[in-house]
N, CA, C and O atoms as a DFTB+ gen file, in Angstrom:
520 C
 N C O
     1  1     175.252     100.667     171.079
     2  2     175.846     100.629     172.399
     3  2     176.649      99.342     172.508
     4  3     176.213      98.251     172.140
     5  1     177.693      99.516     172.969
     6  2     178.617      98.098     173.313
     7  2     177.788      97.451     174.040
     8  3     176.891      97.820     174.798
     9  1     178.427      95.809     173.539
    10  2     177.523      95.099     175.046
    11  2     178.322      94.523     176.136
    12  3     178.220      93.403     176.638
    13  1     178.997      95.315     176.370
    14  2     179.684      95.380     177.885
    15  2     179.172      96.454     178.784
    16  3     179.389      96.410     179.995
    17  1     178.408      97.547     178.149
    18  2     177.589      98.932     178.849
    19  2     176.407      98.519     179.024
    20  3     175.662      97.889     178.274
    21  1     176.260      98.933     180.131
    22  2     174.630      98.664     180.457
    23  2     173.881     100.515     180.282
    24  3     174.283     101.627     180.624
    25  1     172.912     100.106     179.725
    26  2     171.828     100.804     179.528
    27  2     171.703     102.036     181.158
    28  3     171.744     101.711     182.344
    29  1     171.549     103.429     180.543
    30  2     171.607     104.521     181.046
    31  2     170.122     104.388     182.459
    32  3     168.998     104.138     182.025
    33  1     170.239     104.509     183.474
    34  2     168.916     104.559     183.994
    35  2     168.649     105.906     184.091
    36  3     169.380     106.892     184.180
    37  1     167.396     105.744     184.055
    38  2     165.967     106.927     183.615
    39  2     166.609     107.825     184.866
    40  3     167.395     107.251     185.620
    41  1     166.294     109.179     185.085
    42  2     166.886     110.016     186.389
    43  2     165.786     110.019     187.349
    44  3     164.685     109.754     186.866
    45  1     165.835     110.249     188.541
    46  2     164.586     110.297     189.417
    47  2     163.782     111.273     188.910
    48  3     164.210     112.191     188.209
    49  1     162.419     111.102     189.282
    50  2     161.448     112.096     189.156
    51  2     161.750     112.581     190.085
    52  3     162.194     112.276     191.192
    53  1     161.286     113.956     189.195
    54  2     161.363     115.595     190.107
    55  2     159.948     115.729     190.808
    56  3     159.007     114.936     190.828
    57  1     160.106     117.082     191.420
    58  2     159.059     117.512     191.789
    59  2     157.662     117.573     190.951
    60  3     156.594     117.044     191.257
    61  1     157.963     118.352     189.826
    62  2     157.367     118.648     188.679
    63  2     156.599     117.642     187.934
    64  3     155.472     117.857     187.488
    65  1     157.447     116.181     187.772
    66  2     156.876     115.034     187.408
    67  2     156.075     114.402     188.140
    68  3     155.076     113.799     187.746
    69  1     156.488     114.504     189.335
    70  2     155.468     113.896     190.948
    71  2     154.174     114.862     190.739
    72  3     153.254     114.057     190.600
    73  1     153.841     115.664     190.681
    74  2     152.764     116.472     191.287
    75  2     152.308     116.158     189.855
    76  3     151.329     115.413     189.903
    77  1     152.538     116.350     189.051
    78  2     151.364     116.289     187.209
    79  2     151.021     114.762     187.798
    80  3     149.951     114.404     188.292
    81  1     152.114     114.039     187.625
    82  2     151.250     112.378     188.087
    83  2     150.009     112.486     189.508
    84  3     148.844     112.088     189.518
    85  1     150.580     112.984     190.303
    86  2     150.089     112.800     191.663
    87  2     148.319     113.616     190.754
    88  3     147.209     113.210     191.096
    89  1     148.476     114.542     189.842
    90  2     147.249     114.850     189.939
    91  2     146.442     114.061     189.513
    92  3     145.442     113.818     190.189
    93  1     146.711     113.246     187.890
    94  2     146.288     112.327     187.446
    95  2     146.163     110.857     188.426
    96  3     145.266     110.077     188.105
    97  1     146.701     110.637     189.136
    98  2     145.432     109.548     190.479
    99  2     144.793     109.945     191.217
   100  3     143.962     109.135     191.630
   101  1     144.756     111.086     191.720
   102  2     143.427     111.581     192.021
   103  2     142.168     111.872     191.172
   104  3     140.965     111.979     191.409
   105  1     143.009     111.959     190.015
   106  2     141.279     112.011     188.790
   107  2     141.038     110.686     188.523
   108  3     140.169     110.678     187.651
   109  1     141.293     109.752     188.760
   110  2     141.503     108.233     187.805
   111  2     140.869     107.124     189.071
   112  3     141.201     107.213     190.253
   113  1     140.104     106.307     188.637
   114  2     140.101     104.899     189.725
   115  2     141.192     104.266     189.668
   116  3     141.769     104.360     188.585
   117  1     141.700     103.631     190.477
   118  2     142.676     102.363     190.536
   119  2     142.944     101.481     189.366
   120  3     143.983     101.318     188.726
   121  1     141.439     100.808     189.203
   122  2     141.404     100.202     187.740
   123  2     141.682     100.922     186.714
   124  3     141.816     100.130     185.781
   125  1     141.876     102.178     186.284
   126  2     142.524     103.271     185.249
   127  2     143.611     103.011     185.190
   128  3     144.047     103.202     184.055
   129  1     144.779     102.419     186.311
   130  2     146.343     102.646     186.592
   131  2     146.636     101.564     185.494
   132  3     146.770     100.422     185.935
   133  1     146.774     101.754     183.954
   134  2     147.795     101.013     183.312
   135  2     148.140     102.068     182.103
   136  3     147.624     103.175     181.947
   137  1     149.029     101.519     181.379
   138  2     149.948     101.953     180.187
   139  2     148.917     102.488     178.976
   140  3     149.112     103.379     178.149
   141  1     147.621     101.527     179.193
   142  2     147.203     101.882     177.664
   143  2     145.912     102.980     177.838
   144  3     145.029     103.204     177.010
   145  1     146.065     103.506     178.995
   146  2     144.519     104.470     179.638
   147  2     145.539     106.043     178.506
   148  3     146.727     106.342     178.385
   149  1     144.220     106.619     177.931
   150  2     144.599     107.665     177.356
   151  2     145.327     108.742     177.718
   152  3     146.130     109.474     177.139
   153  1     144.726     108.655     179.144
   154  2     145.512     110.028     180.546
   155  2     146.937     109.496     180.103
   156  3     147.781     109.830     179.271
   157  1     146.822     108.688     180.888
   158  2     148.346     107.833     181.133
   159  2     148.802     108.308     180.176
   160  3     149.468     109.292     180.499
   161  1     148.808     108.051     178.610
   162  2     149.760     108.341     177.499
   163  2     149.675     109.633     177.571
   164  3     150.777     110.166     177.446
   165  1     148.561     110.560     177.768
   166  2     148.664     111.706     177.261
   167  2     149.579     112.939     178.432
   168  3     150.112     113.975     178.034
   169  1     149.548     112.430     179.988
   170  2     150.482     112.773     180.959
   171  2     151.844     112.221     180.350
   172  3     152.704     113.074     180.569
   173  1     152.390     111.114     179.661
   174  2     153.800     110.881     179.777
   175  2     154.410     111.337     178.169
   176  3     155.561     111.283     177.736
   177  1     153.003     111.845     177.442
   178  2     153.835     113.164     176.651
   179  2     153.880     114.649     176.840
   180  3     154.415     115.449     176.072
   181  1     153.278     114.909     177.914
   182  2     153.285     116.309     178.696
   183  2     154.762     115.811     179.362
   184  3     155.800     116.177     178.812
   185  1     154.799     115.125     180.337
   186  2     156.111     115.108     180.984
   187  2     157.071     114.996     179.931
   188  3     158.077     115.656     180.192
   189  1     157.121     114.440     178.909
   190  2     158.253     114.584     178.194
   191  2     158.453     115.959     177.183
   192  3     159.281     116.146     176.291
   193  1     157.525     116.702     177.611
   194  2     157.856     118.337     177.041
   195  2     158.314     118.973     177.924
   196  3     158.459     120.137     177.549
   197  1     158.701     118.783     179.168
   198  2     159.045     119.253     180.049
   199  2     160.791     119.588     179.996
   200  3     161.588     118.777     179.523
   201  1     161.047     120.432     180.358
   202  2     162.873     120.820     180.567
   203  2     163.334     120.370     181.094
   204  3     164.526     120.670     181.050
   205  1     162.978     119.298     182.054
   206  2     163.578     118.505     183.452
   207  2     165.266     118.147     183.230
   208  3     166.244     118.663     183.772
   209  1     165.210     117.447     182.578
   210  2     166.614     116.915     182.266
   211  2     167.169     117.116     180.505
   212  3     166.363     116.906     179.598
   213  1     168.185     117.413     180.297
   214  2     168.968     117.575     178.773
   215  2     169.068     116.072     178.291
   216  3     168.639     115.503     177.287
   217  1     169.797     115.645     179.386
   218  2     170.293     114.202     178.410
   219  2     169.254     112.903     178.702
   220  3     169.816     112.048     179.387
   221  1     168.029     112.603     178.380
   222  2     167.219     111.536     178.700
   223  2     168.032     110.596     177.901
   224  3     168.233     110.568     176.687
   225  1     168.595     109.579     179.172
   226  2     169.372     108.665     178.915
   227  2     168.617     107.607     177.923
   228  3     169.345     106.778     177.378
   229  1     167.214     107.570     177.644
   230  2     166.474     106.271     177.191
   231  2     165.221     106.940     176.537
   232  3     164.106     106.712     177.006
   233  1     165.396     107.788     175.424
   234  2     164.522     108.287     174.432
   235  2     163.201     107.438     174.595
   236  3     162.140     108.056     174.689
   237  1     163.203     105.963     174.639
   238  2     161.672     105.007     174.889
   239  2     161.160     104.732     175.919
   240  3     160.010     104.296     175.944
   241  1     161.970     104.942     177.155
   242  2     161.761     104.356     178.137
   243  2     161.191     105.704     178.856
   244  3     160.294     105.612     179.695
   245  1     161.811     107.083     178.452
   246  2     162.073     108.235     179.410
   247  2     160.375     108.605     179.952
   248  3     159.627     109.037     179.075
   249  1     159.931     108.470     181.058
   250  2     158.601     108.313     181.513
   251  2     157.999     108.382     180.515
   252  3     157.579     109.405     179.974
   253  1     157.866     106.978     180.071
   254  2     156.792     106.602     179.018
   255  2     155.456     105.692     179.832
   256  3     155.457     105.015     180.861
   257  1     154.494     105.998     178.957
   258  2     153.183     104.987     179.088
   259  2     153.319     104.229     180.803
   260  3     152.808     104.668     181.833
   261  1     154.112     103.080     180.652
   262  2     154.496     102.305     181.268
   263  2     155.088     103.007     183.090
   264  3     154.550     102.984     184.198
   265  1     155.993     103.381     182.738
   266  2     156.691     104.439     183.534
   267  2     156.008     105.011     184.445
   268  3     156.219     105.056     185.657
   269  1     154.700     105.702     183.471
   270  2     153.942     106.820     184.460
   271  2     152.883     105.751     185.277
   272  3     152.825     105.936     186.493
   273  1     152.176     104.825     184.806
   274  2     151.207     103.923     184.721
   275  2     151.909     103.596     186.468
   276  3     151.341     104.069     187.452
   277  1     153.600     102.459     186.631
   278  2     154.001     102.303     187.728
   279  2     154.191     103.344     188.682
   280  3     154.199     103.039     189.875
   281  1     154.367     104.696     188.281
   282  2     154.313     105.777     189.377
   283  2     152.620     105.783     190.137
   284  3     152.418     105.722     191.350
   285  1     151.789     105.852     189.304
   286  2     150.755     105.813     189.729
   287  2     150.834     104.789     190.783
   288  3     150.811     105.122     191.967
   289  1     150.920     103.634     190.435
   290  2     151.084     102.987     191.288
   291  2     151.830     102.777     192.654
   292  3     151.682     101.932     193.537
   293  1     152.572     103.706     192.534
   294  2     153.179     104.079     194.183
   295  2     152.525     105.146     194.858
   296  3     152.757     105.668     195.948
   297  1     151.893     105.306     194.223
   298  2     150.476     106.624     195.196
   299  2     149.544     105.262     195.671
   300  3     149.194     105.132     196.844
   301  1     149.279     104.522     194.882
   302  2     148.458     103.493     195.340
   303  2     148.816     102.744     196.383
   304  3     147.979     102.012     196.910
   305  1     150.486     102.824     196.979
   306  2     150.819     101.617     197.935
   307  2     150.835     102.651     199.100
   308  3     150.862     102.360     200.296
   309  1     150.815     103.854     198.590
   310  2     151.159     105.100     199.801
   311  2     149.610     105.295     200.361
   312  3     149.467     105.133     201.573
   313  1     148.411     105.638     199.555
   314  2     147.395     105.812     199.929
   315  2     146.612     104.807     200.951
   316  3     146.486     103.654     200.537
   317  1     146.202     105.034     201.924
   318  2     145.161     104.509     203.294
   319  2     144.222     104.484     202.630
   320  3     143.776     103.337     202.664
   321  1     143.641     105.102     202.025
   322  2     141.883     105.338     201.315
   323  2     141.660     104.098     200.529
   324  3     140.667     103.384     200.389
   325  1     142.608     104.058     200.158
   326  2     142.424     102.046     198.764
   327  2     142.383     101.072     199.547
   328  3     142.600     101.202     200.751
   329  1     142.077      99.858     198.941
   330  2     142.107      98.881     199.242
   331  2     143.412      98.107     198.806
   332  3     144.380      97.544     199.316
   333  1     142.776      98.459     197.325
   334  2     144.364      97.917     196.352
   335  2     145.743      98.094     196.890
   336  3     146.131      99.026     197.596
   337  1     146.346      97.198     196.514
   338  2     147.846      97.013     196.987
   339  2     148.299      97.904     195.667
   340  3     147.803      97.715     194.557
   341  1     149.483      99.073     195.988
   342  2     149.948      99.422     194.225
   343  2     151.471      98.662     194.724
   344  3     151.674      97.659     195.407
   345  1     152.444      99.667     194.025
   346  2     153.779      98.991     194.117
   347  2     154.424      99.771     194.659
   348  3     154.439     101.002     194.652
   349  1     155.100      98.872     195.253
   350  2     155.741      99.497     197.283
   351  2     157.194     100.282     196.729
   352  3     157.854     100.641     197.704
   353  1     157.750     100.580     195.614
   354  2     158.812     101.100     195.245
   355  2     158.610     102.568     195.027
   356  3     159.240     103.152     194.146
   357  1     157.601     103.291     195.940
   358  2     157.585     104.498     195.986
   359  2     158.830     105.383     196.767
   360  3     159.420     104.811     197.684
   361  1     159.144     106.490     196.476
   362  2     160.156     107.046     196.692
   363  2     159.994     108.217     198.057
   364  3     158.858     108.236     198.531
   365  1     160.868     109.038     198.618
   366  2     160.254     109.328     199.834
   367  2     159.831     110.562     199.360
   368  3     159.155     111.199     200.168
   369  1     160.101     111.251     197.932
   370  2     159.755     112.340     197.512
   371  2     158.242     112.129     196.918
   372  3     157.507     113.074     196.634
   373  1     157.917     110.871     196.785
   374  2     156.659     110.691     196.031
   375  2     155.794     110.907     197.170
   376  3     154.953     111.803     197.231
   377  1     156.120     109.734     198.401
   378  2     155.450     110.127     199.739
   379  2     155.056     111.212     200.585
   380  3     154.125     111.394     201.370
   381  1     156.165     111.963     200.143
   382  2     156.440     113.853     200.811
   383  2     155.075     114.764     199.965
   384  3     154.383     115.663     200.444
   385  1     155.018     114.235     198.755
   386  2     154.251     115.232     198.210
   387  2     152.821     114.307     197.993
   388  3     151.948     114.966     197.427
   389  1     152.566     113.420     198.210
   390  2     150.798     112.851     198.693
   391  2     151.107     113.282     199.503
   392  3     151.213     114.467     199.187
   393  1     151.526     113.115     201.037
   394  2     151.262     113.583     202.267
   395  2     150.814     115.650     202.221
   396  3     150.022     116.259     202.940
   397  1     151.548     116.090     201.290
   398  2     151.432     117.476     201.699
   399  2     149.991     117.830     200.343
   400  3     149.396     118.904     200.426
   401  1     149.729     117.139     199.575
   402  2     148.760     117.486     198.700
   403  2     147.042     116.560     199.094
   404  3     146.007     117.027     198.619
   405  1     147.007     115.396     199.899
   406  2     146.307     114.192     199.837
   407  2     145.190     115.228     200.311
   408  3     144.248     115.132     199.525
   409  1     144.975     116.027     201.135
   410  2     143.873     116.668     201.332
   411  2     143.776     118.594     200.598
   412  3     142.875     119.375     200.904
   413  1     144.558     118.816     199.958
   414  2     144.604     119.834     198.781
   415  2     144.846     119.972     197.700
   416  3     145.880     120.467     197.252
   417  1     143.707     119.456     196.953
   418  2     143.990     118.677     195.658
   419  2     143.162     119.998     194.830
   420  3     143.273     119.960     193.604
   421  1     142.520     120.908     195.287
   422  2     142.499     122.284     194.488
   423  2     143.667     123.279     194.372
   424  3     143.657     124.112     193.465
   425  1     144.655     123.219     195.246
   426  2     145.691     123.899     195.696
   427  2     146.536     122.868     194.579
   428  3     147.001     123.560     193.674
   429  1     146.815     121.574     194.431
   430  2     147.426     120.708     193.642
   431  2     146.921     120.989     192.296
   432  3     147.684     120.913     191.333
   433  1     145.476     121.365     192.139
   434  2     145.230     121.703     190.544
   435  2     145.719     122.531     190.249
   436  3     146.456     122.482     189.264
   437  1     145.511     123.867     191.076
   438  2     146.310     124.955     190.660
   439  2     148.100     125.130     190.187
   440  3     148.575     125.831     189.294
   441  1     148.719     124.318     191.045
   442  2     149.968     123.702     190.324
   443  2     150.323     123.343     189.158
   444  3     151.329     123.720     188.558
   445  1     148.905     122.050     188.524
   446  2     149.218     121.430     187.478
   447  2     148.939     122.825     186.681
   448  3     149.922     123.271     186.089
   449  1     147.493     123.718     186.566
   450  2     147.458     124.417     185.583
   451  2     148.469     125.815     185.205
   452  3     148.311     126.525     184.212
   453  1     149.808     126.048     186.538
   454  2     150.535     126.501     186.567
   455  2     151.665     126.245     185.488
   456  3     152.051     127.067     184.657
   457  1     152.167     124.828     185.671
   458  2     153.047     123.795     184.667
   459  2     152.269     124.144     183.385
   460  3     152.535     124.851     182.413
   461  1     151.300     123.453     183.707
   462  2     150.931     123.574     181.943
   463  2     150.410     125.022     181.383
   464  3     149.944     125.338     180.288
   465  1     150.651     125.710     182.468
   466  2     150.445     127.257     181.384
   467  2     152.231     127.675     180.752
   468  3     152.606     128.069     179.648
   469  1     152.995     127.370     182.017
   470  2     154.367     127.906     181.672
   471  2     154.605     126.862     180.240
   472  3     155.477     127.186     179.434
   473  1     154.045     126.021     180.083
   474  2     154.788     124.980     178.963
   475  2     154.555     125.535     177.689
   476  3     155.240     125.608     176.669
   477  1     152.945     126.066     178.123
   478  2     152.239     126.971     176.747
   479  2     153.103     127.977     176.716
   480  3     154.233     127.544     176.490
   481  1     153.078     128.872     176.815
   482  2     154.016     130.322     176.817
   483  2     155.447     130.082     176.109
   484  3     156.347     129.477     176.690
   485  1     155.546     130.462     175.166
   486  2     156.852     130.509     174.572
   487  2     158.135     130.998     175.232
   488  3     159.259     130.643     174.877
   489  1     157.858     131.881     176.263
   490  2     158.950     133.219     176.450
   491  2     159.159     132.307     178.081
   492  3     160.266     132.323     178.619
   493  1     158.266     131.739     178.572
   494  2     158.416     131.365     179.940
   495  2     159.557     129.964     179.194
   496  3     160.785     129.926     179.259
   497  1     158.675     129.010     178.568
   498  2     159.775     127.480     178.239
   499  2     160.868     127.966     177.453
   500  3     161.624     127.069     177.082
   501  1     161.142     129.010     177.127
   502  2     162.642     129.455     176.189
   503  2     163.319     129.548     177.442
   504  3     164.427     129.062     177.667
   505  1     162.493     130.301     178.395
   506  2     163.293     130.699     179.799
   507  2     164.083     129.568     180.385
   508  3     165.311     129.515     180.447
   509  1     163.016     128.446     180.911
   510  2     163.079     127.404     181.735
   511  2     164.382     125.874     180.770
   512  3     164.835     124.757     181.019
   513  1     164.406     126.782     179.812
   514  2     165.276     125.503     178.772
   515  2     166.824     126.212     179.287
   516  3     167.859     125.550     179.376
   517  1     166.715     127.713     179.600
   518  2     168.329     127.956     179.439
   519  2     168.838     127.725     181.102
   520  3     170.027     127.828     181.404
């Protein structure tokens, strides 16, 4: 890359990326919210099987470890129930969907195991790629 270009930023999280995260802090304590917790890695290689976007501007960066670890953390600055402070750079789509899931988090599982069935299925992710 020239170095007069600055580096591509990551695209907003979707819906799709919000709600798989949003499920993983509701399974997790506070103290769980970093980069090197197994969830954490193992959610930000599910999200990156995902069809969301063609061109991930940042192959290392594209919700990696790190990435998902700070999303978590904006459920944490959104949530009343904590104590913990998370990080106040939550988005109003992140807010929209704790507010509509914070007390239906079986209705929210059923989502995640929705995603991750379509991901399994060959004929559904051939679908969702075109």
């Amino acid at each position: 890359m020239p170095t007069n270009e600055k580096p591509k930023r990551n695209p907003k999280w979707n819906r799709d990326e919000i709600i798989l995260a949003l499920d993983l802090y509701f399974r997790i304590r506070p103290g769980q919210i970093h980069s090197s917790n197994p969830e954490v890695i193992a959610l930000s290689i599910l999200i990156n099987k995902l069809p969301s976007f063609e061109d991930k501007p940042d192959q290392e960066r594209y919700r990696n470890a790190n990435g998902v670890s700070l999303k978590l953390s904006n459920f944490l600055a959104i949530d009343d129930s904590q104590e913990q402070k998370g990080m106040q750079s939550f988005s109003r789509l992140d807010q929209e969907i704790f507010n509509e899931f914070k007390d239906k988090k079986e209705i929210l599982r059923n989502i995640v195991r929705k995603i991750k069935a379509a991901l399994n299925d060959p004929e559904i992710n051939l679908e969702l790629q075109h």
